[in-house]
Each structure stands twice: as structure tokens, then as C-alpha cells.
C-alpha positions as CSV (number, residue, x, y, z in Angstrom):
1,X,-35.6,179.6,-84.4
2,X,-32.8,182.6,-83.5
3,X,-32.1,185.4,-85.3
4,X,-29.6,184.9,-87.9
5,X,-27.2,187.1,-85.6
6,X,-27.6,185.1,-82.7
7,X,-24.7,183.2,-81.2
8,X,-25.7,179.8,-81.6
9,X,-24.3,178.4,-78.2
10,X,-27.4,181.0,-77.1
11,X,-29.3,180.3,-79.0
12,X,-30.2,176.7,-77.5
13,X,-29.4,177.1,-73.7
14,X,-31.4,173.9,-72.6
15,X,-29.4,171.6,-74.9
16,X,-25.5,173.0,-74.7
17,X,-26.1,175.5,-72.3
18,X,-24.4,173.5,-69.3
19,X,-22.3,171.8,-71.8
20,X,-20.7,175.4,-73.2
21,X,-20.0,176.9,-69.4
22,X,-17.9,173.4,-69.3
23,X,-16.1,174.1,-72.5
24,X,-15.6,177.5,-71.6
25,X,-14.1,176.7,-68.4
26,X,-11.4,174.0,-70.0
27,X,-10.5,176.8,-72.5
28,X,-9.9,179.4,-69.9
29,X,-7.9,176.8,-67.8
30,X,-6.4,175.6,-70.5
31,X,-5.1,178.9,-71.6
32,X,-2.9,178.8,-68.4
33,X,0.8,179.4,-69.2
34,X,4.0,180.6,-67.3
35,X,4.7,183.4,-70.1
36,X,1.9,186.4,-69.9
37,X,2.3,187.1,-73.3
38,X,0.3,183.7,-74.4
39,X,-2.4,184.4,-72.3
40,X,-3.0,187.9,-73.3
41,X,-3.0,187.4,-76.9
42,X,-4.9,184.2,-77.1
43,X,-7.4,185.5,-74.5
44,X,-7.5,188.3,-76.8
45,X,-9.3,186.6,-79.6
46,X,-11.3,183.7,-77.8
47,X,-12.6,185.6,-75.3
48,X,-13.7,188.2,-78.1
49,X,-17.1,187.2,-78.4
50,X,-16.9,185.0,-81.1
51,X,-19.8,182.4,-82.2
52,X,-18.2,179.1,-80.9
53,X,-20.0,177.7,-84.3
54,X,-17.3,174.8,-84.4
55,X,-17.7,173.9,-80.7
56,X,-21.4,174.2,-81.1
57,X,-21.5,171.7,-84.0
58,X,-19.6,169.3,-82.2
59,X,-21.6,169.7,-79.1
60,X,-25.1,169.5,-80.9
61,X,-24.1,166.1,-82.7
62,X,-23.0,164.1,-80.1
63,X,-26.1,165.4,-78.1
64,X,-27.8,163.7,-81.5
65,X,-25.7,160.4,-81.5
66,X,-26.7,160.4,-77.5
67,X,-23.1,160.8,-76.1
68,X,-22.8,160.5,-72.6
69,X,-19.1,161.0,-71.7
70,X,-17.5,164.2,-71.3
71,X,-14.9,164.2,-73.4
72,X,-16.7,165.9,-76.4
73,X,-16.2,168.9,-74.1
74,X,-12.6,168.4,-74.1
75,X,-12.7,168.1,-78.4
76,X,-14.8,171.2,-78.3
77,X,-12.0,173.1,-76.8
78,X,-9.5,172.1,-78.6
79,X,-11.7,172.6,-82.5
80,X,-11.7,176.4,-80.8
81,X,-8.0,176.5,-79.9
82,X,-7.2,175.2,-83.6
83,X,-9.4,177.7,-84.7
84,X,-8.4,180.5,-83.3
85,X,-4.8,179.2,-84.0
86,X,-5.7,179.6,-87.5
87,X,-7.1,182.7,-87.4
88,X,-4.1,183.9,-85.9
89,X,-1.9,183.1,-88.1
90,X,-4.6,184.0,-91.3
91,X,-4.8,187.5,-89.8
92,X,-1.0,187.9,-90.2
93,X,-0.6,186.6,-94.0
94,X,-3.5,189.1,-94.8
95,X,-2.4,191.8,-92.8
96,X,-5.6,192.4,-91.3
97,X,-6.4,194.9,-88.6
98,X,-9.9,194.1,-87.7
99,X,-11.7,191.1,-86.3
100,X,-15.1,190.6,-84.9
101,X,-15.1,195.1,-84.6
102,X,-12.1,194.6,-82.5
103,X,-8.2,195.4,-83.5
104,X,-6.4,192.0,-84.8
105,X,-4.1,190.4,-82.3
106,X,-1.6,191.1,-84.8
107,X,-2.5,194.7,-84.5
108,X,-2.1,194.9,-81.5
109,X,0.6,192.5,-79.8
110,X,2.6,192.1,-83.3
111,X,3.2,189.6,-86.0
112,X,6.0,187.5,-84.2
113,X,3.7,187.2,-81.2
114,X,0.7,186.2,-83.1
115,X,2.2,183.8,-85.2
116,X,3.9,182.0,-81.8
117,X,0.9,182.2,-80.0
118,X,-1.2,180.5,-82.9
119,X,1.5,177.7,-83.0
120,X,1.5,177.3,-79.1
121,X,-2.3,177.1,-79.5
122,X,-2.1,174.1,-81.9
123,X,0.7,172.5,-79.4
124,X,-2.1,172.7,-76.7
125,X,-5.1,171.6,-78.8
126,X,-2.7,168.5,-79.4
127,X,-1.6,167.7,-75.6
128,X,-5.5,167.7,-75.0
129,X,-6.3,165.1,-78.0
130,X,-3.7,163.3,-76.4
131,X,-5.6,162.8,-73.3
132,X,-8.9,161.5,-74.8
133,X,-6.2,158.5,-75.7
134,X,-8.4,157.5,-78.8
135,X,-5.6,156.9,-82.1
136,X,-8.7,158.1,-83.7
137,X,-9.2,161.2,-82.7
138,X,-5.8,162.3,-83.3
139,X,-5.5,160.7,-86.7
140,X,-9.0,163.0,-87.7
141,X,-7.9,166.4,-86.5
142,X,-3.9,165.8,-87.7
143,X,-5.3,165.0,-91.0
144,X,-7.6,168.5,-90.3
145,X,-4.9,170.9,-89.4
146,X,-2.9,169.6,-92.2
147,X,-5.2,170.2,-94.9
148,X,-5.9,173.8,-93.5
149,X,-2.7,174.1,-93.4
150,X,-2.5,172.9,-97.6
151,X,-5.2,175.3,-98.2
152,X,-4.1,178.1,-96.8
153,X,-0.9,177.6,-99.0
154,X,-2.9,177.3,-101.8
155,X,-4.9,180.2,-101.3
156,X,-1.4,181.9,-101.2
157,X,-0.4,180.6,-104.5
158,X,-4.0,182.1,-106.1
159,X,-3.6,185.6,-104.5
160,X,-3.9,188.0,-107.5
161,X,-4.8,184.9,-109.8
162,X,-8.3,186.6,-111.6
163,X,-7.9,183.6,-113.9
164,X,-9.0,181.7,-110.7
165,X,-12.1,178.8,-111.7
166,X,-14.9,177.7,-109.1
167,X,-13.4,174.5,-109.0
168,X,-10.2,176.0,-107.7
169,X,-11.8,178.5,-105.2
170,X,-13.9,175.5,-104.2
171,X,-10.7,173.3,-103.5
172,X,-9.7,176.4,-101.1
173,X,-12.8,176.7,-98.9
174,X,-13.2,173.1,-98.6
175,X,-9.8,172.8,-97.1
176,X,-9.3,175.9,-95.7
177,X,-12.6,176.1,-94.1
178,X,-15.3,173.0,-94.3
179,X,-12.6,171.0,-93.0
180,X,-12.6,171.9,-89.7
181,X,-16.2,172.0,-89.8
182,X,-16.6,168.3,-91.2
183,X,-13.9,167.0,-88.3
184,X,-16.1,168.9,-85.2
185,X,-19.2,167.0,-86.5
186,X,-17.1,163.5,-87.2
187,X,-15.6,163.7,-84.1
188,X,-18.8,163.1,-81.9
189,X,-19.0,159.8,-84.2
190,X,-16.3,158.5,-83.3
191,X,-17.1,159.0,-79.7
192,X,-20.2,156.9,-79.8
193,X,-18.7,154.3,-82.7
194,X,-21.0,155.3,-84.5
195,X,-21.4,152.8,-87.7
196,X,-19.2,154.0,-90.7
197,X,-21.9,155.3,-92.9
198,X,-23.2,157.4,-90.0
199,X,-19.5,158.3,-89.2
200,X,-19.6,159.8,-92.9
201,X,-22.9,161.3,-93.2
202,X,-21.9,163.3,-89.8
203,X,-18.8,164.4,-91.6
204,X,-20.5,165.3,-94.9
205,X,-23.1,167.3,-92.8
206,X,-20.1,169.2,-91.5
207,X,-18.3,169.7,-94.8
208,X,-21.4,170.9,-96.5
209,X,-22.0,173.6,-93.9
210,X,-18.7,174.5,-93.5
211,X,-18.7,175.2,-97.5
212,X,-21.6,177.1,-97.4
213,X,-20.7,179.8,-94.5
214,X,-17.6,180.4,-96.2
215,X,-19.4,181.0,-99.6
216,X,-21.9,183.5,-97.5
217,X,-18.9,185.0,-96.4
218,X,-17.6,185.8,-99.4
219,X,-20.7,187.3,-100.2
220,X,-20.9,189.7,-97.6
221,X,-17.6,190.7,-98.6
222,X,-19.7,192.7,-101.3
223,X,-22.7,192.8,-100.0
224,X,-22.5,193.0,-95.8
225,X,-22.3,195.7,-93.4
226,X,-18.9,196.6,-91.3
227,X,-20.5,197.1,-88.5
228,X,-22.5,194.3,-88.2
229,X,-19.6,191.8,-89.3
230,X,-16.7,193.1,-87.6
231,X,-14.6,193.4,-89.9
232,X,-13.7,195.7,-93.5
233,X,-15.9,195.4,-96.2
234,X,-13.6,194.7,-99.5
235,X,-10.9,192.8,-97.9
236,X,-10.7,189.8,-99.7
237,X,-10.4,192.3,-102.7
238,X,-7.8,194.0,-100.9
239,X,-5.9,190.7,-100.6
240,X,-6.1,189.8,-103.8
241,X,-8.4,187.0,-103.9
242,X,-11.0,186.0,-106.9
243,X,-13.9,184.8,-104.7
244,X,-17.2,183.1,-105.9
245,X,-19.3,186.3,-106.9
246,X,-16.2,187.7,-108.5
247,X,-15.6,184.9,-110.7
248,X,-19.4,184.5,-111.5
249,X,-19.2,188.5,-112.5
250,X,-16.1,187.7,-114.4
251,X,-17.8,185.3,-116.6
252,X,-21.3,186.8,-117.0
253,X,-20.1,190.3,-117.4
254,X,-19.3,192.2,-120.2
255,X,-16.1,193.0,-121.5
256,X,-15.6,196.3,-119.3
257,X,-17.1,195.1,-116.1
258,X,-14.5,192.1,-116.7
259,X,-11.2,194.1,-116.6
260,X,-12.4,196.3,-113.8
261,X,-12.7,193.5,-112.0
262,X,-9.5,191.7,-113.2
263,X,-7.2,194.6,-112.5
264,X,-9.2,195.0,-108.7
265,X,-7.8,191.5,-108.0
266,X,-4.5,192.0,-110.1
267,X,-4.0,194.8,-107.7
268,X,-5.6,194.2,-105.0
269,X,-7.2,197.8,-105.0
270,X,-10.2,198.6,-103.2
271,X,-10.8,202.3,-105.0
272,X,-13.5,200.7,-107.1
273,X,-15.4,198.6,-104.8
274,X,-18.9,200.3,-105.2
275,X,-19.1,199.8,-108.4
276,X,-17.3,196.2,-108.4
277,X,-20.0,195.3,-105.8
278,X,-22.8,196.4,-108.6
279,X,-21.5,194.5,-110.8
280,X,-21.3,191.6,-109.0
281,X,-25.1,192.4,-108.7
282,X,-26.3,193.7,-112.3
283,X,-24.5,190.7,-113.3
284,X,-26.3,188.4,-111.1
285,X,-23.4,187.1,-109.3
286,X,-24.8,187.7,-106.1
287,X,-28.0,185.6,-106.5
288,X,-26.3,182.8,-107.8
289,X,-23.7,182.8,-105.4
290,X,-26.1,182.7,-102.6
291,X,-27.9,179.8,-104.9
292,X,-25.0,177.8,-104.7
293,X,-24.7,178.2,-100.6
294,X,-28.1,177.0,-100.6
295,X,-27.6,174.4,-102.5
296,X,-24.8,173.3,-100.5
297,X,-26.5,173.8,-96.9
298,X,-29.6,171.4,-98.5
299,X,-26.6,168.7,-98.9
300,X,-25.8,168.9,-95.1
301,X,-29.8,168.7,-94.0
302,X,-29.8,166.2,-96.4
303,X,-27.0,164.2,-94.6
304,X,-29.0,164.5,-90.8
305,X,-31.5,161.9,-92.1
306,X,-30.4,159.1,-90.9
307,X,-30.2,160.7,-87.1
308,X,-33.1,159.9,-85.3
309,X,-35.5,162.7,-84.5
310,X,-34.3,164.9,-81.1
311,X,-34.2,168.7,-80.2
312,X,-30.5,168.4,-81.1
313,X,-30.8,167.2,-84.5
314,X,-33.6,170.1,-85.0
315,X,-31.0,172.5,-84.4
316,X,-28.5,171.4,-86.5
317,X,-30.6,171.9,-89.0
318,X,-32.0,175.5,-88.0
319,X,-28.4,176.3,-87.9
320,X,-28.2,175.2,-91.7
321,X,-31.1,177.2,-92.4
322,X,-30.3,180.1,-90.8
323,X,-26.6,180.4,-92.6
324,X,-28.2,181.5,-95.5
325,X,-29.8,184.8,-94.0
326,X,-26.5,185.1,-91.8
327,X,-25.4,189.3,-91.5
328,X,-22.1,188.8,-89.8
């Protein structure tokens, strides 16, 4: 099994080894474009060194539905161009400066440029569906990129919002987040017509995990290290948004510990994060935050049963078990 920090495309070089190079090679090429500008921003973030979970995911389960075409290469590239489109534009709306230890695109090329690169990334990701010339496969990752798009609104709408409920936070993730997750493991059913309860199960599995790395996330938001993540500790706080272990502090903690936290998101000040962050531990928000990821990475393992057993389907689910340890 690899090290929680591993990138997983590495992590298994005699199953997607081959089959990453080939992504990797369309998403180069495919980043070809007549205005310098779009190259050098979106070469800026995919060629930052991120983990290529998506792509990964999508490459592991057709290797465990036994696909033996080639467009799941093509798919792979374009769940990493609609990714990166979304990061994009997510950096922008949260004015953030640092990604993966590197300055934001938006840092440094600009917000107008960012935000037109991320939409001529999704334009791209589309002309590629297009090609695999399956009704399908377009009608899975439009309804995808729309419901990011919904939950990136909503997550707008609950900014500041410390009245936020899990149910509501939940309703963000699983849009903003586990949905792109559940369409790169659908998608590989859909390449093999794969039965519809397999079809489902697949996209469960991807939902689930998708769920529970964005729950980790929010975790190490309190409880990571900068310079293992990439990124600024506290800036969900800093945004203004009630996340899982701050909600669970909320209603666990006393009446103190509440409106420190409150006026934190209210704010969006970062001044008192220490001693936020020990709350969110005294209170045992932490621990049952991390419970709840667990709970929801046991539901996707739980959805790989009906694969049949293959060194693929064994590391889909060491990559499950290995997001709850995850450091960055």
C-alpha cells in the first residue's frame, strides 16, 4: 500500500502507468491553442504536480470492468480539464493565493484570465466528449458540471451562514465535490455497458469517496500542515464557510466556545484560529468528523463488491483506505 502522500497514478505503475503517460500526452496536446495566454495559465495548474485522483479513478475502474478501448484515456483528460476548470474559477471567488505550495493562477496571471481560461477549459473538455460520440457520456458529465456549477452557488449563498446544518454542508460537498468523483467512476461503466446496477454501484463508489476527501479536507483545514498541503491553513475560515468540525463544535460546545466560533465565520477572521482549532478538538469535533469520513469511505468499499477480484479493484479500495490518513 503507498504512503498516504503518494500520488496515486504512482502509486500503481504496473496497472495505469502506460495508461497515465497516454493521458498525460492528450492533456498536453490538447492544451494546444493559438493564444499563449491559455496555455500558460492552464499549464500553470495541470502541470503543477497535482494527484490526478479523478483521472486515476476513472482509469482504475475500467481496468476493473476489463475496458479495452482507449477512449477512457480520452474521459480521463477531460474529468482533469473540468477539474482544473473548476479550480480555476473556485480560486477566484475565494480569492486564494496559494495552491498545491505554488501561487494561484489567479495570483499570478489575474482574475479575468483565470476565469476565461477555466471556461475555455470546459469548452475543450466538451469538444473531446464530443468525439467519444456516445449521447451518454455527454448527458453524464453535462449533468456533472452543472451540478458543480449549483453547488458552488450554493456554497456562495452559505458564506458567513454559522446557522449552517450538516445536511446543508453535506448538500455542498456532494455537489460541489463527490460529483465529479461519482461521474469519473460511472463513466468507465458506461464504456463497458456495464448492467445498470453495476453502472450505479460504480457511481456510488465514486460519490462516497468523493464525500469523504472533501470531509478530510475540511479537516485539515484545522488540523493539517501548510507545508505539506499546499495551501493556508484557516482558509475556509477566512472565506467564511461553517464546515463539518465547525458545526460539530458549534453544537457540542459551550456557550463561549460557540460565539467565538460564530463571529470567526460571521467575519471571516482568522485572528483566533489556534484556539478555534482546540475547540474543534476539546469539543471532539475533530474525531467525529473524521468518524463520519470513515463512515462514508466504508460505503464506497462497500459499493466494489460486486466487481470481481483484480489488482485494480484492490486499489480502489487502498485508495479508500488510505483517504482517511491523507496529510495533503
Amino acid at each position: 500500500m503507498a504512503t498516504p502522500e503518494a500520488t496515486p497514478s504512482k502509486a500503481y505503475p504496473g496497472l495505469i502507468g502506460t495508461d497515465m503517460l497516454a493521458v498525460d500526452g492528450l492533456i498536453t496536446a490538447r492544451l494546444s491553442s493559438g493564444v499563449p495566454l491559455v496555455g500558460q495559465v492552464a499549464q500553470h495548474i495541470i502541470l503543477a504536480g497535482g494527484k490526478r485522483l479523478r483521472p486515476v479513478l476513472l482509469l482504475l475502474m475500467a481496468g476493473a470492468l476489463g475496458y479495452k478501448g482507449a477512449d477512457h484515456h480520452k474521459l480521463a483528460a477531460v474529468i482533469e480539464f473540468i477539474h482544473t476548470a473548476t479550480l480555476l474559477h473556485d480560486d477566484v471567488v475565494d480569492d486564494s493565493n496559494l495552491r498545491r505550495g505554488r501561487p494561484t493562477a489567479n495570483a499570478m496571471f489575474g482574475n479575468p484570465a483565470s476565469v476565461l481560461v477555466g471556461d475555455f477549459l470546459y469548452s475543450r473538455a466538451f469538444q473531446m466528449m464530443v468525439e467519444c460520440q456516445d449521447i451518454r457520456i455527454l448527458d453524464t458529465v453535462a449533468e456533472a458540471t452543472n451540478v458543480i456549477a449549483e453547488g458552488e452557488v450554493l456554497q456562495l449563498m452559505n458564506m458567513h451562514d454559522a446557522s449552517l446544518d450538516t445536511q446543508a454542508y453535506l448538500r455542498v460537498i456532494r455537489s460541489k465535490t463527490a460529483k465529479l468523483f461519482e461521474a469519473s467512476t460511472r463513466l468507465p461503466a458506461i464504456l463497458t455497458k456495464a448492467d445498470p446496477a453495476l453502472e450505479t454501484a460504480c457511481a456510488h463508489f465514486g460519490q462516497s469517496l468523493g464525500t469523504a476527501f472533501q470531509v478530510i479536507d475540511d479537516v485539515l483545514d484545522y488540523d493539517g500542515d501548510a507545508a505539506v498541503m499546499g495551501k493556508n491553513l484557516g482558509d475556509d475560515l477566512r472565506e467564511g464557510k461553517a464546515t463539518l468540525p465547525l458545526i460539530i463544535a458549534m453544537q457540542r460546545g459551550n456557550a463561549a466556545q460557540c460565539a467565538l466560533i460564530k463571529h470567526a465565520i460571521e467575519q471571516g477572521e482568522v485572528e483566533a484560529l489556534h484556539d478555534i482549532a482546540q475547540i474543534v478538538r476539546e469539543t471532539g469535533a475533530m474525531q467525529i468528523t473524521r468518524e463520519a469520513a470513515s463512515a462514508e469511505a466504508q460505503v464506497a468499499l462497500n459499493q466494489l463488491n460486486g466487481l470481481p477480484e483484480s489488482d485494480h479493484k484492490r486499489a480502489l479500495q487502498d485508495i479508500a483506505e488510505q483517504l482517511l490518513t491523507r496529510q495533503s
